[in-house]
C-alpha positions in Angstrom: 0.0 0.0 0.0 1.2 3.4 -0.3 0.4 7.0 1.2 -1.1 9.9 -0.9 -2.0 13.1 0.5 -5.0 14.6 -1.6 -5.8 18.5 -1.3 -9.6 19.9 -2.4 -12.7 21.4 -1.5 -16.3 20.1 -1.4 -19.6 22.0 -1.3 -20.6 22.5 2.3 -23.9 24.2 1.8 -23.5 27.2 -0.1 -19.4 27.3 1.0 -16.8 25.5 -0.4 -14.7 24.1 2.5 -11.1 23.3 1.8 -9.3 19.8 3.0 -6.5 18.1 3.0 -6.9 14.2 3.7 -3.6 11.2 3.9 -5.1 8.2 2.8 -3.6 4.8 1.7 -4.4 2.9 -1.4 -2.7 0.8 -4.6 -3.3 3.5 -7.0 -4.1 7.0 -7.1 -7.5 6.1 -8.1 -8.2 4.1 -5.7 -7.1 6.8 -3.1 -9.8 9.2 -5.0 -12.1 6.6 -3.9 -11.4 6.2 -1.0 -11.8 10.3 -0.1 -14.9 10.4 -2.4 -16.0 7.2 0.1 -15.1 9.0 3.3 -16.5 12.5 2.7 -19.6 11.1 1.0 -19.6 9.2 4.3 -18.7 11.9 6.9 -20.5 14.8 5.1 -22.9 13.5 3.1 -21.6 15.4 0.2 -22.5 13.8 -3.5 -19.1 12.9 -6.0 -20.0 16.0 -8.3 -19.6 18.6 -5.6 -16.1 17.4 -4.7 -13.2 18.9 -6.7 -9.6 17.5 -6.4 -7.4 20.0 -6.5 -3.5 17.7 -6.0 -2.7 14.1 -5.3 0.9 13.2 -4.4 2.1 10.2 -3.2 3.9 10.2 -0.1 7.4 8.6 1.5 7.6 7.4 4.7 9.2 10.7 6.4 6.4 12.4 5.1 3.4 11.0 6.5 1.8 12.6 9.6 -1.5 11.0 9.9 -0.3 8.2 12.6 -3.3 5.7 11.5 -2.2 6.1 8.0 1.8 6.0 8.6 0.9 2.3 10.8 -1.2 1.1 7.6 2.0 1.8 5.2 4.2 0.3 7.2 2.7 -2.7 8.3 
């Protein structure tokens, strides 16, 4: 599995609210699933009213989500 940090913003209303999510996956697609699965989840926002702004893959040293850093290296 690797890291990937993804930065965006969904539609919170009438607001778009910024985030910045480490999740781990195979792919970088998969990762986009996985943060269109956890906000659809959390926020019950719908795919269309996310917008991916980056995805980049991370290193060991670089992860700072603890959950996600114990996933990578396990």
């Amino acid at each position: 599995m690797k890291a990937y940090r993804i930065e965006g913003k969904f539609l919170m209303g009438k607001k778009w609210q910024p985030f910045v999510k480490e999740v781990i996956g195979n792919s970088e697609d998969e990762a986009m699933e996985r943060i269109f699965s956890i906000l659809g989840s959390r926020h019950r926002v719908k795919r269309r009213m996310i917008e991916i702004a980056s995805i980049k893959e991370l290193s060991k040293d670089e992860i700072e989500d603890a959950v996600v850093k114990y996933m990578v290296e396990k």
